[in-house]
Each structure stands twice: as C-alpha cells, then as structure tokens.
Gaussian input, Z-matrix of N, CA and C with variables (Angstrom, degrees):
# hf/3-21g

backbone

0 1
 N
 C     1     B1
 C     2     B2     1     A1
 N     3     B3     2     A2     1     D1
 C     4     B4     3     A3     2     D2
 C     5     B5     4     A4     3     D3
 N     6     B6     5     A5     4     D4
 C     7     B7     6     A6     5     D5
 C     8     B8     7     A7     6     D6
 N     9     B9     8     A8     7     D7
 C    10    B10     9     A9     8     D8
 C    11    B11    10    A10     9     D9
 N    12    B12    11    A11    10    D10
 C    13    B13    12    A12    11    D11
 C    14    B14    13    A13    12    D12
 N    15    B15    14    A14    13    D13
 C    16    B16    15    A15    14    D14
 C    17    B17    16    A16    15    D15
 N    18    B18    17    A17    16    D16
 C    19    B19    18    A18    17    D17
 C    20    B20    19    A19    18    D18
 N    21    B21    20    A20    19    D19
 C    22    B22    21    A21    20    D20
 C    23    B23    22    A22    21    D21
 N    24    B24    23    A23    22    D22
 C    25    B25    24    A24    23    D23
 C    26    B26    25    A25    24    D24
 N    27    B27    26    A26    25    D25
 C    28    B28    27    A27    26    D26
 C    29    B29    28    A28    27    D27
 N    30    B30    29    A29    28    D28
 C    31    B31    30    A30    29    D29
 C    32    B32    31    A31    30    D30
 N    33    B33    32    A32    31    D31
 C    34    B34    33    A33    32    D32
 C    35    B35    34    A34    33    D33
 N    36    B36    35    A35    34    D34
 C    37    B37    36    A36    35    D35
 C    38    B38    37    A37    36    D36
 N    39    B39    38    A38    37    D37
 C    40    B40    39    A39    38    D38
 C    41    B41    40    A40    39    D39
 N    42    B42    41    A41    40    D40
 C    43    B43    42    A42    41    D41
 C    44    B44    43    A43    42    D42
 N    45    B45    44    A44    43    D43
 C    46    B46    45    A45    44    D44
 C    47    B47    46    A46    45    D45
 N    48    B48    47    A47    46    D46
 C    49    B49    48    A48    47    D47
 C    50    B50    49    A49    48    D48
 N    51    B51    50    A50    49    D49
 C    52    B52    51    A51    50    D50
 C    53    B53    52    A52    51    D51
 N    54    B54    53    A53    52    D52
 C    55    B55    54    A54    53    D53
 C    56    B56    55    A55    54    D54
 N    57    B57    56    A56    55    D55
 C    58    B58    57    A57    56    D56
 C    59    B59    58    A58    57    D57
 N    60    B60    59    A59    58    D58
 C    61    B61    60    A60    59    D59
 C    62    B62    61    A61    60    D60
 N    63    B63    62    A62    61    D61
 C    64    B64    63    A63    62    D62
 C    65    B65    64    A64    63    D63
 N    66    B66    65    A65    64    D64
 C    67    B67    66    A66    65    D65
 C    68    B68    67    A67    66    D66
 N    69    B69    68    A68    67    D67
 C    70    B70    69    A69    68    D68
 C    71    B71    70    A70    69    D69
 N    72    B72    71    A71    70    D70
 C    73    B73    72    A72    71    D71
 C    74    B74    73    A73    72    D72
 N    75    B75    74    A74    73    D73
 C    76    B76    75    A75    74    D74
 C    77    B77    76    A76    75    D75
 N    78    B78    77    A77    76    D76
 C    79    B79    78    A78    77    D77
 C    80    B80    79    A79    78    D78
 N    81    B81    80    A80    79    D79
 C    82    B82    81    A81    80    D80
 C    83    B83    82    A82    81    D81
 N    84    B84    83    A83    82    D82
 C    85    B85    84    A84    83    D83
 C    86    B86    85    A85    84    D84
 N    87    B87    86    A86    85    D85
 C    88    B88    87    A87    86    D86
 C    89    B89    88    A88    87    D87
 N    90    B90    89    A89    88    D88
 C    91    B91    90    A90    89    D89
 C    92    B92    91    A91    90    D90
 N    93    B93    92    A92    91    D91
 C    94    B94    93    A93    92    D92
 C    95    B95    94    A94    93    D93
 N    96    B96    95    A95    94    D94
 C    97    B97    96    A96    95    D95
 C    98    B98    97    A97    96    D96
 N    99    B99    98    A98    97    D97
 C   100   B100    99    A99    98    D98
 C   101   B101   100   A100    99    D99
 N   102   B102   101   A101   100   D100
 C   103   B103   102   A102   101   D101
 C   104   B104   103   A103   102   D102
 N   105   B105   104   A104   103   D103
 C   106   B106   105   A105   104   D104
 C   107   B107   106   A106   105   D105
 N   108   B108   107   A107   106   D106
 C   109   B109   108   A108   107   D107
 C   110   B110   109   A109   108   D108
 N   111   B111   110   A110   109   D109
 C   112   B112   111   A111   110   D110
 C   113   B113   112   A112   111   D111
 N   114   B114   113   A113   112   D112
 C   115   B115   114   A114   113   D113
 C   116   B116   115   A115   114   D114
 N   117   B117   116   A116   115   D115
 C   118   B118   117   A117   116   D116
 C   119   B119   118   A118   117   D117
 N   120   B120   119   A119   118   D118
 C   121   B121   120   A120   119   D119
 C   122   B122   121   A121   120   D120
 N   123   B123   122   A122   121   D121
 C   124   B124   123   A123   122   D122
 C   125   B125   124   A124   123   D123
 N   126   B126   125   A125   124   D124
 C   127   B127   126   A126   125   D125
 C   128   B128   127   A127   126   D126
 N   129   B129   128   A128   127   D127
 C   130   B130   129   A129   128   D128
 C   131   B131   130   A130   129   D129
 N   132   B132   131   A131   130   D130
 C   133   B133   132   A132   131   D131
 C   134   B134   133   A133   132   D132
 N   135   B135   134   A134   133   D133
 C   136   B136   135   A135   134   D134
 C   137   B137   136   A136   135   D135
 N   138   B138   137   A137   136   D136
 C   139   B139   138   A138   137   D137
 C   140   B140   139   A139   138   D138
 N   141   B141   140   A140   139   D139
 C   142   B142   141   A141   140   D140
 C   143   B143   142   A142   141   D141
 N   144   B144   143   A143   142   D142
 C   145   B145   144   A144   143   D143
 C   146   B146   145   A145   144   D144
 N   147   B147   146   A146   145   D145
 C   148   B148   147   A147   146   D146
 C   149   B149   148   A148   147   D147
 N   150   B150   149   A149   148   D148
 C   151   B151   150   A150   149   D149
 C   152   B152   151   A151   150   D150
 N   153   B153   152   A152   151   D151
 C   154   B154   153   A153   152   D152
 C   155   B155   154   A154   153   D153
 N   156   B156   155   A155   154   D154
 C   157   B157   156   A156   155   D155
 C   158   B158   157   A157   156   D156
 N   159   B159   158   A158   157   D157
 C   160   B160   159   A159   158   D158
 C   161   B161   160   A160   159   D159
 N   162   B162   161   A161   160   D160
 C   163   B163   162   A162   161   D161
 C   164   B164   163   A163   162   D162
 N   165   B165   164   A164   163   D163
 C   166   B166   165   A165   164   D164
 C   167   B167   166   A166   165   D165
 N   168   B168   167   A167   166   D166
 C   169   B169   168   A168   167   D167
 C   170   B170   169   A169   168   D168
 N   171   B171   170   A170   169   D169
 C   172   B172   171   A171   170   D170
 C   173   B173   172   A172   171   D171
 N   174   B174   173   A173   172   D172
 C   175   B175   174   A174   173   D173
 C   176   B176   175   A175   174   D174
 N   177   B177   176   A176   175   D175
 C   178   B178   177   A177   176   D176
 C   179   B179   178   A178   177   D177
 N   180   B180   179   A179   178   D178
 C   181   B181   180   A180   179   D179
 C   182   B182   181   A181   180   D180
 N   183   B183   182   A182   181   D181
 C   184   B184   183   A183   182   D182
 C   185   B185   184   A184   183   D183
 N   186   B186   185   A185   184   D184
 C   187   B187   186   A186   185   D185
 C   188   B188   187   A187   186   D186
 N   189   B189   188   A188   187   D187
 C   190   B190   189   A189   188   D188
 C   191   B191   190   A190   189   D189
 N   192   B192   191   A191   190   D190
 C   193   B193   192   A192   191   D191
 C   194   B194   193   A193   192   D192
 N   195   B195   194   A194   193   D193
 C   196   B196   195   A195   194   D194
 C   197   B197   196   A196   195   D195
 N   198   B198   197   A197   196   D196
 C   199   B199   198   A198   197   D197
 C   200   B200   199   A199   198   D198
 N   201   B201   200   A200   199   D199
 C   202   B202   201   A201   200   D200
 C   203   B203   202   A202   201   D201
 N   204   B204   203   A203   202   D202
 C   205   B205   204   A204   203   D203
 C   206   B206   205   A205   204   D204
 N   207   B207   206   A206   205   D205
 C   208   B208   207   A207   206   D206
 C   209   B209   208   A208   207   D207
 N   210   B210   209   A209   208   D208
 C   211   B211   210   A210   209   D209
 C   212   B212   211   A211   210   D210
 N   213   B213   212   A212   211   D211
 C   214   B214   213   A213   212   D212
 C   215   B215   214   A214   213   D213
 N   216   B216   215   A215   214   D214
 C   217   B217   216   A216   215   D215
 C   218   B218   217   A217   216   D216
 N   219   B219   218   A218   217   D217
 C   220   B220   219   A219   218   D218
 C   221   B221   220   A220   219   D219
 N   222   B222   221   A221   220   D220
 C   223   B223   222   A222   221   D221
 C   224   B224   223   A223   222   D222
 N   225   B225   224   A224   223   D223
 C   226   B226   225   A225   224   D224
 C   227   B227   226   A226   225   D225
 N   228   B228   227   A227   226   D226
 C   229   B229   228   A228   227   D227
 C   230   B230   229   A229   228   D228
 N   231   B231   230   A230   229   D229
 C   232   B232   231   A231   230   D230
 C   233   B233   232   A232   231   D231
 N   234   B234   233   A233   232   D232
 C   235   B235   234   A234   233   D233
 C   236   B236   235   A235   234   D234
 N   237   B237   236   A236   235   D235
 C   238   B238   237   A237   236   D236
 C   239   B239   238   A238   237   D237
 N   240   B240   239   A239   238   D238
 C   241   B241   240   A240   239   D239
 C   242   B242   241   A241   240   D240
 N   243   B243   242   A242   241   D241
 C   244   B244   243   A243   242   D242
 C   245   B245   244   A244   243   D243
 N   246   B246   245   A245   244   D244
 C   247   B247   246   A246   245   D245
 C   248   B248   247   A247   246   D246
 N   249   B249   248   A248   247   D247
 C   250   B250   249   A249   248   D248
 C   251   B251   250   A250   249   D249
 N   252   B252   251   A251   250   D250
 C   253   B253   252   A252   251   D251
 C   254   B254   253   A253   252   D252
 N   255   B255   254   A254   253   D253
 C   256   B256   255   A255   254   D254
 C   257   B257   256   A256   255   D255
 N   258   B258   257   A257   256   D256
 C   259   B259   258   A258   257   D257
 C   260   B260   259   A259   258   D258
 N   261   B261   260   A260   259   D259
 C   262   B262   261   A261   260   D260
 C   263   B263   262   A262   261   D261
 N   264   B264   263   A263   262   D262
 C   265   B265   264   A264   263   D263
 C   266   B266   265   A265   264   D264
 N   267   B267   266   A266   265   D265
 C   268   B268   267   A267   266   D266
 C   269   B269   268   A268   267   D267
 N   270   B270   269   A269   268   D268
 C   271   B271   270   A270   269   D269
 C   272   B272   271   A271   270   D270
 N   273   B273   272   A272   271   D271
 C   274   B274   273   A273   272   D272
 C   275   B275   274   A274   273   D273
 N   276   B276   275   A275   274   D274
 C   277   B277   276   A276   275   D275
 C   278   B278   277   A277   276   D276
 N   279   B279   278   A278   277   D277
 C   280   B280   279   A279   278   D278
 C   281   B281   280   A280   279   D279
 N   282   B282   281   A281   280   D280
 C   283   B283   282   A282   281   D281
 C   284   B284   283   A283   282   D282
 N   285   B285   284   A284   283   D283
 C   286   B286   285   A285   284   D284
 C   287   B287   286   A286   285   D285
 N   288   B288   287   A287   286   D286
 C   289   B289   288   A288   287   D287
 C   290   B290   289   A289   288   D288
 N   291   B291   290   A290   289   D289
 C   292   B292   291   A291   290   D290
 C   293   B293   292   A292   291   D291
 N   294   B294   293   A293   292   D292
 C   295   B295   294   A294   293   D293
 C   296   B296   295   A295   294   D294
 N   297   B297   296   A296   295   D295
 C   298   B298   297   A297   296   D296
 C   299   B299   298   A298   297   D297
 N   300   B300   299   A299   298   D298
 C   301   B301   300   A300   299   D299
 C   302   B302   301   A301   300   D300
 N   303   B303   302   A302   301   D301
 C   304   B304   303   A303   302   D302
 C   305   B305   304   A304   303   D303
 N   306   B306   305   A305   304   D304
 C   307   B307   306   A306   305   D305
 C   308   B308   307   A307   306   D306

   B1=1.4464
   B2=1.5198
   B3=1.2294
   B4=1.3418
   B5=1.5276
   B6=1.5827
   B7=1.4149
   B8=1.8807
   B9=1.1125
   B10=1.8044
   B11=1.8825
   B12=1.5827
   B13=1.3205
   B14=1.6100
   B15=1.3689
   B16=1.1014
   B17=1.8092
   B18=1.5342
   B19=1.6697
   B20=1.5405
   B21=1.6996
   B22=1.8043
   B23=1.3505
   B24=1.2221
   B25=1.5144
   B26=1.7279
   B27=1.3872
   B28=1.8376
   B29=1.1532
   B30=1.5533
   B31=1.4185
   B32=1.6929
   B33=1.4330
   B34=1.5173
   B35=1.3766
   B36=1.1388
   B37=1.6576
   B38=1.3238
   B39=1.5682
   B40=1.4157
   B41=1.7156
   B42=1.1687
   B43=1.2378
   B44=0.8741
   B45=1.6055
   B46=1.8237
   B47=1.3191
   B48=1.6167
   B49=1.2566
   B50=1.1834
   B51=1.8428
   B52=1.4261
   B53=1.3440
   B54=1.7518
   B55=1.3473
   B56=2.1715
   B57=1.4932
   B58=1.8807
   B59=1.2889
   B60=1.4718
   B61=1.5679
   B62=1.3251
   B63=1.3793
   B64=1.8763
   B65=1.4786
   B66=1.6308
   B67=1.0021
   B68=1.8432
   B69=1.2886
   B70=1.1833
   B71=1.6428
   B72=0.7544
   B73=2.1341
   B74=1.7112
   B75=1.7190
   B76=1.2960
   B77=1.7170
   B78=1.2897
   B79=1.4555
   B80=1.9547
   B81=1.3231
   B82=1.6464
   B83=1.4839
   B84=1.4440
   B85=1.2992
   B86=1.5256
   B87=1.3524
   B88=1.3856
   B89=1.7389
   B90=1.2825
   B91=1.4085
   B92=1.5733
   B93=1.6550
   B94=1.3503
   B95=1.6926
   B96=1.3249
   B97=1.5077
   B98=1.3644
   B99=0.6603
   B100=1.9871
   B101=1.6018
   B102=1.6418
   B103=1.0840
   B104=1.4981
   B105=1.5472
   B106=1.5901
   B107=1.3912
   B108=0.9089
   B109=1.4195
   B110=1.6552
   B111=1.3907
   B112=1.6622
   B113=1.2688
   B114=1.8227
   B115=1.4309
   B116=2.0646
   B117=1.3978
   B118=1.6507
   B119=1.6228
   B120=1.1679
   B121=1.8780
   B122=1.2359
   B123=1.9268
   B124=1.4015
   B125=1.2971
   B126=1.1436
   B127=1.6205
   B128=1.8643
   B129=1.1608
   B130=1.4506
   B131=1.3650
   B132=1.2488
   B133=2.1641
   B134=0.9851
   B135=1.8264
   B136=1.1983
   B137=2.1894
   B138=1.0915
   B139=1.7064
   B140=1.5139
   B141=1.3395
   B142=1.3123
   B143=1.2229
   B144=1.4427
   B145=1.8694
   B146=1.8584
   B147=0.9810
   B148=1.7004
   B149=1.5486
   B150=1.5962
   B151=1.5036
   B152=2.0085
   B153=1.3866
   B154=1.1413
   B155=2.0412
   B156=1.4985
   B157=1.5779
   B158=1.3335
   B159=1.2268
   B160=1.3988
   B161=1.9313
   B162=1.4608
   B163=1.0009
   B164=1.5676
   B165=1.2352
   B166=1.5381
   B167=1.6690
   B168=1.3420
   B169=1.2362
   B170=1.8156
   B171=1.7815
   B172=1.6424
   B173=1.9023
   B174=1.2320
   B175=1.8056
   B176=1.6436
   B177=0.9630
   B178=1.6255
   B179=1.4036
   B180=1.3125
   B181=1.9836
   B182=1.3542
   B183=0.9235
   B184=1.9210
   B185=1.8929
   B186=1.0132
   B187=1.4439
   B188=1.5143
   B189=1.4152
   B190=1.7138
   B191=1.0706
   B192=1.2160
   B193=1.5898
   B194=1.8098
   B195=1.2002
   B196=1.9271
   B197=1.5936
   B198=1.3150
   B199=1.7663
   B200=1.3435
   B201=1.6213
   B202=1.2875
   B203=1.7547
   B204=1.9001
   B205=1.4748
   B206=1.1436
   B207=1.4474
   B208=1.4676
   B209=1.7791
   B210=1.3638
   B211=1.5219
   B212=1.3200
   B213=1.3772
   B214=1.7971
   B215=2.3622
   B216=0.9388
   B217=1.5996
   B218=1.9466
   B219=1.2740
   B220=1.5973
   B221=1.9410
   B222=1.1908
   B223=1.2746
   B224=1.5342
   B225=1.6467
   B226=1.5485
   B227=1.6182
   B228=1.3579
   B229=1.4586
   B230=1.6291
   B231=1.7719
   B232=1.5299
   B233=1.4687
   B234=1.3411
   B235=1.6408
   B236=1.6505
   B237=1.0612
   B238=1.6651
   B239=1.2001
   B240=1.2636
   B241=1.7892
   B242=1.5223
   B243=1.7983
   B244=1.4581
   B245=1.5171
   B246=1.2335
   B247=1.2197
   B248=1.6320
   B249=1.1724
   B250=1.9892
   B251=1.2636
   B252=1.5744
   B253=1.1785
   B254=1.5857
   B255=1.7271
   B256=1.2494
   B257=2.2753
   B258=0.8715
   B259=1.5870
   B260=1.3989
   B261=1.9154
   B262=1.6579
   B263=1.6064
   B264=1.1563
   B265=1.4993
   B266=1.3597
   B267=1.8777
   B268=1.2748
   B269=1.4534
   B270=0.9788
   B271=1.8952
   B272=1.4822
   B273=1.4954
   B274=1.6702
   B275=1.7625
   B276=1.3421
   B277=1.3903
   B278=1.2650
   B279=1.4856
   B280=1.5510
   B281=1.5048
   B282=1.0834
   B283=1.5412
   B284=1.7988
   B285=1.3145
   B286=1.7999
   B287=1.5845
   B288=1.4931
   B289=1.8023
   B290=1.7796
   B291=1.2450
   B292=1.5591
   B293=1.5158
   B294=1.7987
   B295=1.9018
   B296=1.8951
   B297=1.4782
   B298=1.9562
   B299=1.5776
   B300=0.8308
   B301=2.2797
   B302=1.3602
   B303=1.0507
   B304=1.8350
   B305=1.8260
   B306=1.5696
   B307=1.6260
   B308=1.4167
   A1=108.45
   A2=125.63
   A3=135.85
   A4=113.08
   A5=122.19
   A6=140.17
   A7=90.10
   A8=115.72
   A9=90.36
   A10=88.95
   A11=103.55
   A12=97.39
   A13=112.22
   A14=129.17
   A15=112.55
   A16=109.96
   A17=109.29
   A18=117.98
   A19=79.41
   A20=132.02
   A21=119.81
   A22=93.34
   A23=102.08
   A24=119.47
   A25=92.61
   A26=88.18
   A27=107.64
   A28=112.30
   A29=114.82
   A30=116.46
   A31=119.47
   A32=106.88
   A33=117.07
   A34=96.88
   A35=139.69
   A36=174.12
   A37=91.22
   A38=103.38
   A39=138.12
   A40=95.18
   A41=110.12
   A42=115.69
   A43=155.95
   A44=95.83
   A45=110.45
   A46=95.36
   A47=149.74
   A48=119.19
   A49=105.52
   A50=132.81
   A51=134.90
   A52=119.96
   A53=107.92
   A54=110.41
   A55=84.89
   A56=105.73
   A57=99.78
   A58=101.38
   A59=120.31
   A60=129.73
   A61=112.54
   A62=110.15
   A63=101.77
   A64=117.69
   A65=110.91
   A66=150.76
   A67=101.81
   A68=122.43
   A69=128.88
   A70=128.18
   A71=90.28
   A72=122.34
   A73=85.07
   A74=104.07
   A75=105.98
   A76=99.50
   A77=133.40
   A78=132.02
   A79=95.07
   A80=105.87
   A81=100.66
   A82=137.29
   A83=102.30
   A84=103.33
   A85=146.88
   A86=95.80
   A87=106.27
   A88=100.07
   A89=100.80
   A90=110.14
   A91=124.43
   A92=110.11
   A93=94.65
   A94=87.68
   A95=117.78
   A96=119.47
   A97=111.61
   A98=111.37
   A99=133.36
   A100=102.21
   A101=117.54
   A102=126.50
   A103=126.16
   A104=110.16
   A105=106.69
   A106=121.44
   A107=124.47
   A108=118.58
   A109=126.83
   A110=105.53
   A111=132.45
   A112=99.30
   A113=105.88
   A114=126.00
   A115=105.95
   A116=104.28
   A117=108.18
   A118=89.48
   A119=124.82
   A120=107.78
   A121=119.59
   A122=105.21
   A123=110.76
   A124=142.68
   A125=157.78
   A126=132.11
   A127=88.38
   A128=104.17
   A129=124.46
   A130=99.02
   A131=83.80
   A132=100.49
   A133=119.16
   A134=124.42
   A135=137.71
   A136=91.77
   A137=108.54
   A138=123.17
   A139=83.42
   A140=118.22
   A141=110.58
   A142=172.60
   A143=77.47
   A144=104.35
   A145=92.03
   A146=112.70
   A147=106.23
   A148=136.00
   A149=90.02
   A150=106.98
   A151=98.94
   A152=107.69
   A153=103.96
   A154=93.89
   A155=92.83
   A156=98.24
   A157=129.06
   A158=93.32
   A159=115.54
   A160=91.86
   A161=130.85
   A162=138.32
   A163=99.70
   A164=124.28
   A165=148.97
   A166=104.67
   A167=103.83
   A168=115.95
   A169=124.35
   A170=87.26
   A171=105.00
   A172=102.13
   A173=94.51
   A174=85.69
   A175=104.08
   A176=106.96
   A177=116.19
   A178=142.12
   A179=92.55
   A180=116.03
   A181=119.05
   A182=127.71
   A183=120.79
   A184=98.62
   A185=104.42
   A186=122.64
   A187=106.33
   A188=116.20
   A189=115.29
   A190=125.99
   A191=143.05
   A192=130.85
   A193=73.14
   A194=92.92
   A195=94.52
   A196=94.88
   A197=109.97
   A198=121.45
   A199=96.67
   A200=103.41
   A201=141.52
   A202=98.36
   A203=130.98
   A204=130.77
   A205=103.61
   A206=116.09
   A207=124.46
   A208=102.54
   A209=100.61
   A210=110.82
   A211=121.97
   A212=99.18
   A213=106.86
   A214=107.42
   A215=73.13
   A216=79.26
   A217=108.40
   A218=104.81
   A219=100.89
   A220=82.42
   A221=99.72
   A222=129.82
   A223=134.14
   A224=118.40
   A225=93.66
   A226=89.67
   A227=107.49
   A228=120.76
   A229=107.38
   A230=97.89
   A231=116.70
   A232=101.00
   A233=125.15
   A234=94.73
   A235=115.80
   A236=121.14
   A237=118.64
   A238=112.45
   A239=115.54
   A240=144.67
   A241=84.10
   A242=146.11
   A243=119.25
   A244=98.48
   A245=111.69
   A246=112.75
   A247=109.12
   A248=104.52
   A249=125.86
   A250=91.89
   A251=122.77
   A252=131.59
   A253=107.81
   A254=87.69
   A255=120.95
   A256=99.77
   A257=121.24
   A258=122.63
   A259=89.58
   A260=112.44
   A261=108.06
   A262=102.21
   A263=116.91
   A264=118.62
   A265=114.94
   A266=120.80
   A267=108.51
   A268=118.29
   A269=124.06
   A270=132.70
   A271=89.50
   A272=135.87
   A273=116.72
   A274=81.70
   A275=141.70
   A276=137.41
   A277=112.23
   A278=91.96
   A279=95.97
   A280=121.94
   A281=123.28
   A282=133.88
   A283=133.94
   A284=82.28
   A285=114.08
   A286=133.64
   A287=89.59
   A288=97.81
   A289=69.74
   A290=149.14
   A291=140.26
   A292=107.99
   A293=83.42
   A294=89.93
   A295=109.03
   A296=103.93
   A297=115.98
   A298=103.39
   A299=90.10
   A300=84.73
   A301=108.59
   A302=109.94
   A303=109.38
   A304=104.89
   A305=110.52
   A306=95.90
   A307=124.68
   D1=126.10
   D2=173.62
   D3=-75.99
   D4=95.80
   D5=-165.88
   D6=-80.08
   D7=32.88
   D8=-171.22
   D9=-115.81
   D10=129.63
   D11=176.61
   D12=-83.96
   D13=17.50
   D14=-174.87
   D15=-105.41
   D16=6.71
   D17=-156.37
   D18=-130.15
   D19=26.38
   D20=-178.53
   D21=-120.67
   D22=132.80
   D23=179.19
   D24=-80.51
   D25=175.83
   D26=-177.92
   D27=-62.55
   D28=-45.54
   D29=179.53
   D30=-57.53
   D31=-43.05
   D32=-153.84
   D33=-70.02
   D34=-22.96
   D35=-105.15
   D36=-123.34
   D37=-93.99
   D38=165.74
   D39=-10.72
   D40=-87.17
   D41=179.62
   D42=-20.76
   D43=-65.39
   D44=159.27
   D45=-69.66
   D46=-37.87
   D47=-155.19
   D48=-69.53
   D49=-33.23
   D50=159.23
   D51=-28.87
   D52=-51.00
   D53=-145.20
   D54=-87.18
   D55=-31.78
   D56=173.21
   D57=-46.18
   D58=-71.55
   D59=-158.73
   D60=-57.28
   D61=-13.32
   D62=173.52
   D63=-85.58
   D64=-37.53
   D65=-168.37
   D66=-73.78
   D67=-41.29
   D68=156.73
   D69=-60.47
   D70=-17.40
   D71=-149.24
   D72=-94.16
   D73=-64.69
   D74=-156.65
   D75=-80.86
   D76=-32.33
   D77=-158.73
   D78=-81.04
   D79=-13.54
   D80=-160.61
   D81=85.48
   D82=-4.79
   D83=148.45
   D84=-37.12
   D85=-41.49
   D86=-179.95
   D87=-170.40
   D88=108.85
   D89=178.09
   D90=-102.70
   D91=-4.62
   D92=-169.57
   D93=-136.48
   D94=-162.56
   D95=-179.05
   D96=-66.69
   D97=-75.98
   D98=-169.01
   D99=-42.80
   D100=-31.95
   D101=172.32
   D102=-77.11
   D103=-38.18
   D104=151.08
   D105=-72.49
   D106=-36.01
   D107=173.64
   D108=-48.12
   D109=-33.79
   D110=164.48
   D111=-52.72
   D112=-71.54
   D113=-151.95
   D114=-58.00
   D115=-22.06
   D116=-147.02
   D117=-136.02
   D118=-33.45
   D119=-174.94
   D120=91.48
   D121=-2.80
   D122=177.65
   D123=-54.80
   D124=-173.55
   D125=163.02
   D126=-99.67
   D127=-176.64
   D128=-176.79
   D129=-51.05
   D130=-65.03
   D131=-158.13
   D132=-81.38
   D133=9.38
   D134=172.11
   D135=-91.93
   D136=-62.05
   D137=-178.64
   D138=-36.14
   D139=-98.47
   D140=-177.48
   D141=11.72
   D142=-64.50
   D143=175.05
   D144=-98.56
   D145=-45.27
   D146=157.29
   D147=-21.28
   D148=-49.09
   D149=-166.23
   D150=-94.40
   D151=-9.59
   D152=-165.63
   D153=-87.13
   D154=-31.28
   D155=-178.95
   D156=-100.20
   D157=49.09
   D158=-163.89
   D159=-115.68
   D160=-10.95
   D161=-178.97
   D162=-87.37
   D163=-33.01
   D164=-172.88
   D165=-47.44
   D166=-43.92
   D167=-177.87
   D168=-104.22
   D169=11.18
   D170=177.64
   D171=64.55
   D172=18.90
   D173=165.56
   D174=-84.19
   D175=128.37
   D176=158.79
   D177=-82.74
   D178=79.69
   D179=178.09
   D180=-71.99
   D181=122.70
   D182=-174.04
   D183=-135.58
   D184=130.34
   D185=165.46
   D186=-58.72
   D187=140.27
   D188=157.10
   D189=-129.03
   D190=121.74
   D191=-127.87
   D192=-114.04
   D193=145.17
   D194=172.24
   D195=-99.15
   D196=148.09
   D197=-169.08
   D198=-80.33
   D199=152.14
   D200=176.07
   D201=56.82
   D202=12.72
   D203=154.80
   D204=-58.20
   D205=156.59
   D206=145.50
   D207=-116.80
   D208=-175.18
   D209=-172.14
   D210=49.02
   D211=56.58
   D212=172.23
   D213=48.67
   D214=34.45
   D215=-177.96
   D216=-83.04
   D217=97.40
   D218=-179.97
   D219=-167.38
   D220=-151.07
   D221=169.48
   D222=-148.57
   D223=160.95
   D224=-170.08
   D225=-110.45
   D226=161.49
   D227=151.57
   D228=-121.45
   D229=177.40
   D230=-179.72
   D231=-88.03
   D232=115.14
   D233=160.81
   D234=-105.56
   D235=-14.76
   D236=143.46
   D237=-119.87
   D238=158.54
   D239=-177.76
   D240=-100.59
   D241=-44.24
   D242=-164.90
   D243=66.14
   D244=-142.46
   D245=-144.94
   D246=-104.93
   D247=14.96
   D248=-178.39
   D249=-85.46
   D250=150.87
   D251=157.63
   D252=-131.42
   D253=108.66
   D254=-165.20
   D255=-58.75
   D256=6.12
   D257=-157.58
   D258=-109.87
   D259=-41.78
   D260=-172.51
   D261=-75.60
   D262=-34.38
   D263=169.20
   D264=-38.50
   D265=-63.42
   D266=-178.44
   D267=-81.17
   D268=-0.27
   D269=178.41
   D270=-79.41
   D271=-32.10
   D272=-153.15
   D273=-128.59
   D274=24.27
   D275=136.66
   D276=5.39
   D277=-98.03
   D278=-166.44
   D279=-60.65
   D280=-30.17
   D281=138.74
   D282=0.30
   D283=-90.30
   D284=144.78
   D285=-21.12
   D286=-45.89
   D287=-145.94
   D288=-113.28
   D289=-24.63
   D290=169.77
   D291=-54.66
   D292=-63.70
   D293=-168.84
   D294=-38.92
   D295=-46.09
   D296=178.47
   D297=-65.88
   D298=-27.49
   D299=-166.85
   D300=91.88
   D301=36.65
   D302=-174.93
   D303=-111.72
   D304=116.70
   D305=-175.55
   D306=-85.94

C-alpha cells in the first residue's frame, strides 16, 4: 500500500477516511461526533456526512440514543463491517491514518 498522501486520489481518501471512522467507531476510540472531530481534526460536516456514508460501503452504523438524553446524546457503534474486514483496517493503521494526514 502506498502510505504517501501526495500520490492518493480523492476517492482512495474518501475511503480510508470511512474505513478510519468506522474503525474508530468500532475500537471505542471515538464513538460519537465531537469525539471524532478531537480524534481526526475534522470539521463537523465532514464527521457527518462521513458517518452517513459509511452505509455506502454496507457498513452498519446505528445511533444509540442513551435514555431519558436529549440532543442526540448516545453514541454510535458498527454492528456489521458487510463486506470490510475490520482486521485489514488495523494491520494497515498506520498506513491509513498517513494517506489522511492524521498522526
């Protein structure tokens, strides 16, 4: 895998940043917005629309509203990966997080 972010097209980008944010999502790093945004440097509406296209790739993201919260106050998990294998994700980490610029 070519870790150099200056030879990654938009797509390949796109991708891993999906395949980080699930991968973050699912290990517990960062389960909710405000927490990737910490975790990654993202703006809001980049996390977001991220997490929304994270179905794109048949990963299965589900919101969990924590009881008696208001304001979307819960966290999400993965409950399927689909056709990702969440194991090549953490083997090519550091990989990943180059191609994004994330240290």
């Amino acid at each position: 895998m070519d870790a150099s972010a200056n030879n990654s097209s938009k797509t390949r980008t796109s991708f891993y940043r999906r395949l980080y944010v699930a991968w973050l999502i699912d290990s517990g790093a960062a389960c909710n917005v405000p927490a990737l945004i910490a975790a990654t440097g993202m703006p809001r509406r980049t996390a977001q629309d991220t997490l929304a296209a994270l179905a794109e790739l048949d990963i299965d993201c589900v919101f969990s509203q924590q009881e008696g919260e208001r304001n979307n106050a819960g966290h999400y998990q993965i409950r399927d990966w689909g056709p990702i294998n969440p194991e090549w994700i953490a083997t090519h980490l550091p990989a990943i997080k180059a191609v994004l610029g994330y240290s």
